[in-house]
N, C-alpha and C positions, 0 to 999 in steps of 0.2 A: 422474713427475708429482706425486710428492709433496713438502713441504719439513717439515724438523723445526725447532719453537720451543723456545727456554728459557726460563723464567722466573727470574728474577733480582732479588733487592730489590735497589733503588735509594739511593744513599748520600746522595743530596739531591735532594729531591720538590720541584716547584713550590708556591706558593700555590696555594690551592683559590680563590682570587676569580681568579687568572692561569686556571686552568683553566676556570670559569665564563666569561671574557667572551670564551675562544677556542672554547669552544661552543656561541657564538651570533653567532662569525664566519659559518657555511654558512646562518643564517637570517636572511632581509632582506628589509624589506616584501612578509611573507610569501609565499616562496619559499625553498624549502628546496634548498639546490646542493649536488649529489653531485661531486666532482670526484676521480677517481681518475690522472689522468694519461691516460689512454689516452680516455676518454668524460667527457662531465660531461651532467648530467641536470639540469634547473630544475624543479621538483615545486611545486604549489599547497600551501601547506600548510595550507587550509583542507579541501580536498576532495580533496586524495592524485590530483589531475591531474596527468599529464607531460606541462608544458606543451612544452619543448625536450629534443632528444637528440643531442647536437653531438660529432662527433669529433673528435679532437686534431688532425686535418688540415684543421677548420673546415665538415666538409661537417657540413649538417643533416638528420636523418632523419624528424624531425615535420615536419609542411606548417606554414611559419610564418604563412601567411595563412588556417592554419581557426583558426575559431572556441573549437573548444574542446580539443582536445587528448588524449593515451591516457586509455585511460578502463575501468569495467567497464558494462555497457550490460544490463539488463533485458527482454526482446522477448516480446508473445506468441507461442507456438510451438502450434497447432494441429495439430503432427504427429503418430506416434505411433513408436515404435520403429525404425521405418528409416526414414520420411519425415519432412521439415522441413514443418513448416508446413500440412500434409494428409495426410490417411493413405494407405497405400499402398496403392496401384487392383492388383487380382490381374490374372496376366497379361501383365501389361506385360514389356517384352524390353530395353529400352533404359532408364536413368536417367533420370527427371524432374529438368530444371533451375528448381531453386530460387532462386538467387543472388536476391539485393532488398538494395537500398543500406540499410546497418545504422545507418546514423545518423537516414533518414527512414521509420523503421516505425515505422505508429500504432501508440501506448498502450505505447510504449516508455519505461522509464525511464535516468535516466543518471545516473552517479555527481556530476557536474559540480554537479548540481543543487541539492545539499543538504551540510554541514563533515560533518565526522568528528573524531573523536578522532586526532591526527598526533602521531606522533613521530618523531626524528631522533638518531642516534648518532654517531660519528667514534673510530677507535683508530689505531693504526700500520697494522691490516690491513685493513681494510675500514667502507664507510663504509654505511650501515643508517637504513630508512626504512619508519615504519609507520603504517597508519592503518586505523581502524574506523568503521564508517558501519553506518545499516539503509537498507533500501529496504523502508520502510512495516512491516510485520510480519516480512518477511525482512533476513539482517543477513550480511555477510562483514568479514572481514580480510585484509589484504595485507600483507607484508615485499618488499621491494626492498632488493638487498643487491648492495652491488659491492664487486670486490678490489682490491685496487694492483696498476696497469699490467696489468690486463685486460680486453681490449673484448668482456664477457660481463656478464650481469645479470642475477641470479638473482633469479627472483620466485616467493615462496611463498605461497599463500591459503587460505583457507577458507569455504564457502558455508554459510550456514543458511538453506532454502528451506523457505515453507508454505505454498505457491499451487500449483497445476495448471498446465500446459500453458503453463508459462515456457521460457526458456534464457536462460542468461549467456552472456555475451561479453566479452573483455578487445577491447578497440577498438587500433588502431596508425593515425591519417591520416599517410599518409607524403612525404614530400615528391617522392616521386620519379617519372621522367613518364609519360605514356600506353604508351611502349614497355616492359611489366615481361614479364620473363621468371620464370615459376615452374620450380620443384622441388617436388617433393612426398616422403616418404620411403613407403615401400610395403615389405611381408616380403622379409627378403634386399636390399633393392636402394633406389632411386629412382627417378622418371618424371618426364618433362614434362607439363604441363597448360596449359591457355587459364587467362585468369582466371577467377576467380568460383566456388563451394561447390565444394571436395572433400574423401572422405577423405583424410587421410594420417596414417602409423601413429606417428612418431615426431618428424617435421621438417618445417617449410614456409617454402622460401627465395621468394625476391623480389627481383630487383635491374633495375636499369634499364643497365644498362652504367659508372654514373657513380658511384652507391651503391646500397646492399643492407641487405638487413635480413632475418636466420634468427629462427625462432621455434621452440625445442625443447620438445618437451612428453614428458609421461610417460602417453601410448597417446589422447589426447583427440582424436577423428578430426575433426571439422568446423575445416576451414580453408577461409578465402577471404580471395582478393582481388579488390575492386572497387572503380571510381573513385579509384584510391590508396591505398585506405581496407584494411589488412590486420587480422583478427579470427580469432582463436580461439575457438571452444566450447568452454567448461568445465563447464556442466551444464546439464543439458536433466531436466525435469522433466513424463514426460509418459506415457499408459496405450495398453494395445489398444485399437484402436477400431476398431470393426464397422459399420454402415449397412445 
């Protein structure tokens, strides 16, 4: 799984204006295009939306008729350490279903909403996408980074939160139809699940029979899918709470 690089000086270097107007081929009336052979990505590059996510075999994995596209999504979170949204009633024997469509929860904010600082790189190995935004007092960063001829896409971020009782979410509306089948990853193993909020430890597939979409993560347990709409938690900002 690994490959080794050499570095080499070059006996005849291009012009630096040849290399300036070839990187600002992948930017055009802003939209920044990631095209690694295998996926090509169309990114806002005012606000770091993905707007399309097209495979090399032409299937599309964003829904081309929403609105607005992957995204990171701000929500109030009323919950407290194990409950979304409310705190957890002592007692209870069965899990509370939480699930609520993550695009229409009041007093929600969306990255769509407001530029950011974007940037865009391109080498022989991989092709690299960043941007920075606040949402009001709070402020994150993202890299999106893809390899040559790999239909994988590494995203890396960072959160600065100074509110109570939020949660972020990376958004996916996906194209794909009413009939999804979930995976979930769980200790040791995987499970089936219905749609809609659950943990899982490590992985949360998706596919419709036609296309699919994995999303890995490193231990962030809130996964759902609803109405097409696939979301990850990445940070939940919230206390005990007693009554």
């Amino acid at each position: 799984g690994y490959e080794v690089y050499y570095v080499r000086t070059l006996q005849h270097r291009r012009p630096a204006v040849e290399q300036d107007n070839e990187a600002m081929d992948f930017v055009e009336l802003n939209t920044a295009v990631l095209d690694n052979g295998r996926v090509r990505l169309d990114i806002d590059y005012f606000t770091g939306v993905i707007r399309s996510m097209k495979l090399a075999s032409g299937k599309e994995l964003i829904d081309p008729e929403h609105p607005w596209g992957s995204m990171i999504v701000k929500e109030p979170d009323a919950g407290d350490f194990w409950e979304l949204n409310a705190p957890l009633k002592g007692g209870i024997s069965t899990p509370n279903e939480r699930s609520r469509p993550i695009l229409q929860v009041p007093g929600a904010e969306y990255s769509k909403d407001a530029g950011g600082i974007c940037g865009v790189h391109q080498d022989d190995v991989r092709w690299v996408f960043t941007v920075q935004r606040k949402f009001g007092k709070n402020a994150y960063r993202s890299t999106i980074t893809m390899y040559r001829d790999m239909e994988r896409i590494d995203v890396d971020g960072e959160i600065i939160n100074q509110e109570e009782d939020v949660r972020y979410c990376a958004v996916y509306p996906t194209s794909m139809s009413e009939q999804v089948h979930c995976v979930r990853g769980i200790p040791f193993g995987y499970t089936e699940t219905p749609q809609g909020e659950y943990p899982a430890v490590d992985f949360f597939d998706a596919s419709d029979g036609a296309k699919g979409l994995t999303i890995y993560n490193t231990g962030h347990a809130g996964n759902c899918m609803l109405d097409g709409v696939m979301s990850l938690s990445l940070l939940r900002a919230v206390s005990y709470k007693h009554y």
